[in-house]
N, C-alpha and C positions, 0 to 999 in steps of 0.2 A: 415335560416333567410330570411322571402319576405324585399326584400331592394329596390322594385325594378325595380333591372337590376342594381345599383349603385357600387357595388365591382367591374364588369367588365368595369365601364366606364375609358376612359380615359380624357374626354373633359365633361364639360359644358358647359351650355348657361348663361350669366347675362346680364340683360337689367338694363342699369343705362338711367335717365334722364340729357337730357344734359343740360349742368349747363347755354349754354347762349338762346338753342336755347325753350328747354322744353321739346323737340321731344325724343323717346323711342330710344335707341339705344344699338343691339345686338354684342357681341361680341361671340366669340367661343373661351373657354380658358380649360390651362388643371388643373385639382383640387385635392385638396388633401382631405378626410374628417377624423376628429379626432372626434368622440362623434356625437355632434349636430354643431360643427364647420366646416365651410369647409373653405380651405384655399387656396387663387391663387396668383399667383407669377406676378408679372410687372415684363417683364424685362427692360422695360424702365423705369421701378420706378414713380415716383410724373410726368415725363412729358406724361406718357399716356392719353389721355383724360378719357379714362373710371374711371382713376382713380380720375382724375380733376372731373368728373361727380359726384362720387360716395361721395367726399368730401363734394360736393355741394348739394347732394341730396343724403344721403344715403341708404332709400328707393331704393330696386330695385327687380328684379327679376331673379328669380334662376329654371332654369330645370336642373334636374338630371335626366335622363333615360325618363320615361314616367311621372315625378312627376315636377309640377310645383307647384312655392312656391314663397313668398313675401318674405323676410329678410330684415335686417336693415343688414348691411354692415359698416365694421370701418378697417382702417390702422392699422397694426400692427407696437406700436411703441418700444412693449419692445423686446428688444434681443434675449431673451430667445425664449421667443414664435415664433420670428420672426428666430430664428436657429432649430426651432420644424419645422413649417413650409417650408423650405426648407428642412431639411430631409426628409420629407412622402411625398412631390413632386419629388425626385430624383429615 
């Protein structure tokens, strides 16, 4: 499977827009992919700003490996999904 370089990644990149200032901002986080889903974890929940950002703008950007990519990004608000998610990240 060409993924790639993505199975062996640990970390990506997502640029959210920031919600007061409008400036691009990078983070380095680690992800999990299910499908066409990828999934990251706050560990600081709702007060990260990337996540305040992502709220506000959910529009951002996503490198995996050598592949950059535009996505629309949303909070996982059901349970289930949100205990799927922590599983494939652990």
């Amino acid at each position: 499977m060409n993924d790639g370089g993505r199975a062996d990644l640990d970390y990506c990149y997502v640029t959210t827009t920031g919600r007061r200032s409008g400036t691009p901002h990078t983070i380095e986080i680690w992800f999990a992919q299910q499908g066409d889903v990828v999934y990251l974890l706050s560990g600081g929940g709702d007060a990260n700003d990337w996540v305040k950002n992502l709220r506000a703008h959910p529009t951002v950007g996503l490198r995996l490996g050598d592949r950059d990519l535009i996505c629309r990004a949303r909070v996982v608000e059901d349970p289930e999904e949100d205990e799927l998610a922590r599983r494939l990240l652990m």
